[in-house]
C-alpha positions as CSV (number, residue, x, y, z in Angstrom):
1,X,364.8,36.1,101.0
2,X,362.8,33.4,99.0
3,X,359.0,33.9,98.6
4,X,358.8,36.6,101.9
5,X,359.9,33.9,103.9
6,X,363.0,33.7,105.0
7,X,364.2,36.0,108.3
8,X,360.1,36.0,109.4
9,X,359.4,34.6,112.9
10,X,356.8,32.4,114.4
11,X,355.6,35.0,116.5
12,X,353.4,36.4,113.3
13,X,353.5,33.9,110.3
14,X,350.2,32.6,111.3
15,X,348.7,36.3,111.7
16,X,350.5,37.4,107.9
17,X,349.4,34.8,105.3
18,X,351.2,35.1,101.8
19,X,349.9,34.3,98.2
20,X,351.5,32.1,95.8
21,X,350.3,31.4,92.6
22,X,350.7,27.9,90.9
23,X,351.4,27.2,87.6
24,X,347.7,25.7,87.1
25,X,346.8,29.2,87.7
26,X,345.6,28.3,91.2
27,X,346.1,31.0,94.2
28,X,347.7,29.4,97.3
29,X,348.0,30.9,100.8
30,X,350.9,29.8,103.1
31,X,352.8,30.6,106.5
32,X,356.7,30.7,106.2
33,X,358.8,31.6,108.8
34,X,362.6,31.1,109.3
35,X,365.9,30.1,106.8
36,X,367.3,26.9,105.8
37,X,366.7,23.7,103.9
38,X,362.9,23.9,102.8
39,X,360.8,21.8,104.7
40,X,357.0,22.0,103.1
41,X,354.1,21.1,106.2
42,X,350.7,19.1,104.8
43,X,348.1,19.6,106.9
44,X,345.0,17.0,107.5
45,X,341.4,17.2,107.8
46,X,339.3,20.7,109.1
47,X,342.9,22.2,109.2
48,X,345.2,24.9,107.5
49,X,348.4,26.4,107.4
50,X,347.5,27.7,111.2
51,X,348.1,23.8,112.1
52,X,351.7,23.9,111.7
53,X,352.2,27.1,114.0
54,X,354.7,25.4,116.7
55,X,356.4,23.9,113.6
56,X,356.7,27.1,112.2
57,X,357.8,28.6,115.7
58,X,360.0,25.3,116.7
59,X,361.6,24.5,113.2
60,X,362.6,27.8,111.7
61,X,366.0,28.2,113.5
62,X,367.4,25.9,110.7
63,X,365.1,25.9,108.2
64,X,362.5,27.2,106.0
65,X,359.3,26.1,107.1
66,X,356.6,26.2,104.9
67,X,353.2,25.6,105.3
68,X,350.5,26.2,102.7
69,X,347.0,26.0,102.5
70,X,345.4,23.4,100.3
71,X,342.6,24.4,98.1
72,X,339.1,24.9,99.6
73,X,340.7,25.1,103.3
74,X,340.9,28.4,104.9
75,X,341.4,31.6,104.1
76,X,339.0,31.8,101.6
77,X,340.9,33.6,98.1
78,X,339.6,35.1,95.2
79,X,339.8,33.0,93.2
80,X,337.2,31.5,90.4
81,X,339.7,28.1,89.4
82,X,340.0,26.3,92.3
83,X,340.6,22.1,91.3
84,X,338.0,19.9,92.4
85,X,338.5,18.5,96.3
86,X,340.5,15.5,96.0
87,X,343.4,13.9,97.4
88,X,345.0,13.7,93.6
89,X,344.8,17.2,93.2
90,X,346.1,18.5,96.7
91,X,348.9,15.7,96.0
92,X,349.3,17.8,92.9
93,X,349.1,20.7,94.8
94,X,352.1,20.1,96.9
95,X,354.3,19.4,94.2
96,X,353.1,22.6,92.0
97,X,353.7,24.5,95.3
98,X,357.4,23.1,95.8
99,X,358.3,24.4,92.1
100,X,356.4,27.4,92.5
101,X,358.7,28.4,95.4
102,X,361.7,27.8,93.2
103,X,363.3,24.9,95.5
104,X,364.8,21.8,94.1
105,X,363.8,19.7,96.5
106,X,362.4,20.0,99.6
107,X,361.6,18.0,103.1
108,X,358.1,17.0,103.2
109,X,356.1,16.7,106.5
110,X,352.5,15.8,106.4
111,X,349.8,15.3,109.3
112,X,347.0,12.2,108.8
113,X,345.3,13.0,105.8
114,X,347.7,15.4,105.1
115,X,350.5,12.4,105.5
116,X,348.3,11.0,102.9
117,X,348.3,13.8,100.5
118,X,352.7,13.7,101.0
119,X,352.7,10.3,100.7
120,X,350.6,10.2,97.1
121,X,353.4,13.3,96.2
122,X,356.2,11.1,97.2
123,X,355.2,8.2,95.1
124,X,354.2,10.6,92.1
125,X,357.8,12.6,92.6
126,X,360.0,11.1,94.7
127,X,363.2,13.1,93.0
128,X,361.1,16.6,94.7
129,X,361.4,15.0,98.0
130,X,364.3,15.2,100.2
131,X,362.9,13.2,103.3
132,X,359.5,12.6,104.2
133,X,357.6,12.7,107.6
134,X,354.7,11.5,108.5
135,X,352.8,11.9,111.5
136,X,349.8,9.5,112.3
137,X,349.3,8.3,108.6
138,X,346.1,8.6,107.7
139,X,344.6,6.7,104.9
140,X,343.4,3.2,105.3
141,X,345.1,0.0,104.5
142,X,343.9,-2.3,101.8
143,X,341.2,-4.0,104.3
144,X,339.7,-0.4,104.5
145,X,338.6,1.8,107.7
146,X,337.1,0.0,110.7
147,X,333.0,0.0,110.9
148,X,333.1,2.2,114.0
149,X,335.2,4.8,112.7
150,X,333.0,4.7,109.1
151,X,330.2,5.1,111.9
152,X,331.4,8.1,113.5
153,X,331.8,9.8,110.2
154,X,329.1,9.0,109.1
155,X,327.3,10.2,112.6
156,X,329.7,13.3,112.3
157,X,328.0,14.3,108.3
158,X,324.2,14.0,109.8
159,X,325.0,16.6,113.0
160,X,326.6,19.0,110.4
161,X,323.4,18.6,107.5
162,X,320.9,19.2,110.9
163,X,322.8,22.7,111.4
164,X,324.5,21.4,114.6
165,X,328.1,22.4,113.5
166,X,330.1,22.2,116.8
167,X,328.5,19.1,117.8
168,X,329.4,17.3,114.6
169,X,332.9,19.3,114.8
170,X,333.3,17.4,117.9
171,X,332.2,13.7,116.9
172,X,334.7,13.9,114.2
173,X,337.1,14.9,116.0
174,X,336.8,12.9,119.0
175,X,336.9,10.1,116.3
176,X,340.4,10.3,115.2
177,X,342.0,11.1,118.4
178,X,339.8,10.6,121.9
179,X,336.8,11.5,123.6
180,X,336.2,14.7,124.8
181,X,339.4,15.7,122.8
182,X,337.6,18.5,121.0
183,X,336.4,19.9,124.4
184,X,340.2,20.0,125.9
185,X,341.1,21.7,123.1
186,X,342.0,25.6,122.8
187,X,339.7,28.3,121.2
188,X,342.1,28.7,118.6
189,X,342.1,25.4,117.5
190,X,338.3,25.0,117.6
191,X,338.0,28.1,115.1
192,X,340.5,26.5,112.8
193,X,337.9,23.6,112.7
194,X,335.3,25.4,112.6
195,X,336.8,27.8,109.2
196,X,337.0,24.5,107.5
197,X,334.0,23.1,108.6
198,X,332.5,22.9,105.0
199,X,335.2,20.8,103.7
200,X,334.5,17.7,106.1
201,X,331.7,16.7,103.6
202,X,333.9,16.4,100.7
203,X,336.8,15.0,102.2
204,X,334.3,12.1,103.4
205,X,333.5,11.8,100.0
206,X,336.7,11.2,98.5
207,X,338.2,7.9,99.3
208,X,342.0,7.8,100.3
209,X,343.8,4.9,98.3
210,X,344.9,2.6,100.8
211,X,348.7,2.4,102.0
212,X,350.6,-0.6,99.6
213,X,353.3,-2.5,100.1
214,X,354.5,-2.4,96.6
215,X,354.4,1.5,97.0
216,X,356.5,1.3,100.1
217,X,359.1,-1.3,98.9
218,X,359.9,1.1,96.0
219,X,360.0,4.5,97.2
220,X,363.7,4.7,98.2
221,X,363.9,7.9,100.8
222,X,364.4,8.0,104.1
223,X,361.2,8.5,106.3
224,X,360.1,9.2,109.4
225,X,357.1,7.8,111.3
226,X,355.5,9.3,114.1
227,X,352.6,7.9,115.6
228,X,350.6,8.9,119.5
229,X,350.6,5.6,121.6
230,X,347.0,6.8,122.4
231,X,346.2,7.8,119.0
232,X,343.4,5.3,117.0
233,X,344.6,2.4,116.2
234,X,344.4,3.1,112.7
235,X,347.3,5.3,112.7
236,X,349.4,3.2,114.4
237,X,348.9,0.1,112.6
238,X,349.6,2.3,109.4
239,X,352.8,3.7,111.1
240,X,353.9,-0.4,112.2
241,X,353.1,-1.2,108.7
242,X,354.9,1.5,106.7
243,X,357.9,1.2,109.3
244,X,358.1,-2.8,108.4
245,X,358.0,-1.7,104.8
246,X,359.6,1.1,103.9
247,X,363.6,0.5,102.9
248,X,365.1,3.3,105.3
249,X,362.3,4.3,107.7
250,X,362.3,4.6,111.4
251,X,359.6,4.8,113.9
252,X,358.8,6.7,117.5
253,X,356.0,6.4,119.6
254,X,355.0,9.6,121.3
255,X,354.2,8.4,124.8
256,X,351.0,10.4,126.2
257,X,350.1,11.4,122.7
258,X,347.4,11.1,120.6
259,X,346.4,12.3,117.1
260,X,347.3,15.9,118.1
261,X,350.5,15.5,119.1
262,X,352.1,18.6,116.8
263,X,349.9,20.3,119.2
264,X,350.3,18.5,122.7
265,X,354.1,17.4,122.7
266,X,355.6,19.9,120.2
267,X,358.8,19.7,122.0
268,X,359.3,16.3,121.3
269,X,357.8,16.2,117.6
270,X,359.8,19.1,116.7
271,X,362.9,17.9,118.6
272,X,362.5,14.5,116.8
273,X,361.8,16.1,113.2
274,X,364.8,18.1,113.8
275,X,367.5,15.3,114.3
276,X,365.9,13.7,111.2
277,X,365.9,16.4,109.1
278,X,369.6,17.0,110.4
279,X,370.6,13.8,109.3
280,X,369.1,14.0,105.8
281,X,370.3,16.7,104.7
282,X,372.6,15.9,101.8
């Protein structure tokens, strides 16, 4: 059993968080569940390892599935050297956490800005990375984020500094998937924003390079791209853009989707990560 994780089931992973330590020093908590070919999860913004829960459930029959959380996301650890909050250093991150676990290799799946985060890896190590995922890409492309959406944010930041927490919970995420999207969703899912609540500010604050052509040309693994055809239009112009790109990618559309879609159509993310994974296995 590797790192406590192999032979564990979705039914608990989520409930029993383990600890690994990096080689910075740092202190890491992840979900693992099931045995396999690694596959490492990134989640995005106000998220954790919780996020990944029906990949962790839906995955794990023929793989590890791992799914840490990045520094300053929940739990909270004790730990006094935490890195700054950036997207270089949770990039970092995933790579440390890959070695740390003793794997060669391993699939990478990230989610928006966590699809950022394993993207920035990917460049920075390609030879760590087996096949890469990415579900509704999340940073912006070299003309930047659109005004509204730098609007929202913004409008998102002032509700959280006047004490109104859920209400700026909400505008944000309303803003990268629909409206009234943080109203349909489950409990459990609103705590998990609400944990990471105090890293919205930062995040905001740190800039996501921009998706580049040159990057994409060069980086010579297979990838998929999964965007929701109701998601922003951000995401899927960054999915149409990597997918036109990349040198082996491929591309689906998750009809009736929209930024949650690991949550809302897990059947068909999972059954479409599968077959890719299944395929790139060598």
């Amino acid at each position: 059993m590797r790192n406590g994780g192999r032979g564990s089931t979705g039914a608990d992973v989520t409930d029993k968080a383990r600890l690994k330590r990096l080689g910075d020093g740092t202190l890491i908590a992840y979900a693992s569940a099931g045995s396999g070919s690694p596959v490492v999860c990134v989640h995005g913004a106000l998220c954790d390892f919780r996020y990944w829960e029906p990949q962790l459930r839906g995955l794990a029959d023929r793989h590890e599935v791992l799914a840490p959380s990045l520094a300053h996301y929940h739990p909270p650890l004790p730990d006094t050297q935490l890195p700054a909050f950036g997207w270089r250093q949770h990039a970092q991150q995933v790579l440390d956490f890959i070695q740390a676990c003793g794997l060669d290799r391993a699939h990478l799946i990230g989610h928006s800005r966590g699809a950022a985060v394993a993207w920035q890896a990917a460049i920075a190590q390609p030879q760590r990375v087996r096949s890469l995922t990415l579900l509704d890409p999340g940073a912006p492309q070299e003309a930047g984020l659109p005004a509204e959406a730098e609007a929202l944010r913004a409008q998102a930041l002032a509700l959280l500094d006047a004490g109104e927490r859920d209400a700026g919970l909400a505008c944000f995420v309303d803003s990268v998937s629909q409206p009234g999207a943080w109203k349909r969703s489950s409990e459990a899912f609103r705590n998990m924003v609400r944990d990471n609540a105090a890293t919205l500010a930062p995040q905001l604050a740190d800039a996501l390079p921009p998706f580049r052509q040159a990057d994409a040309r060069a980086l010579e693994l297979p990838v998929l791209l999964l965007d929701g055809a109701l998601s922003p239009a951000q995401y899927r112009d960054n999915a149409a853009a990597l997918s036109a790109w990349l040198p082996d990618a491929r591309r689906h559309t998750i009809a009736g989707a929209s930024h949650g879609m690991t949550f809302t159509h897990p059947r068909r993310c999972n059954a479409l990560i599968g077959q890719f994974l299944a395929e790139h296995e060598g």
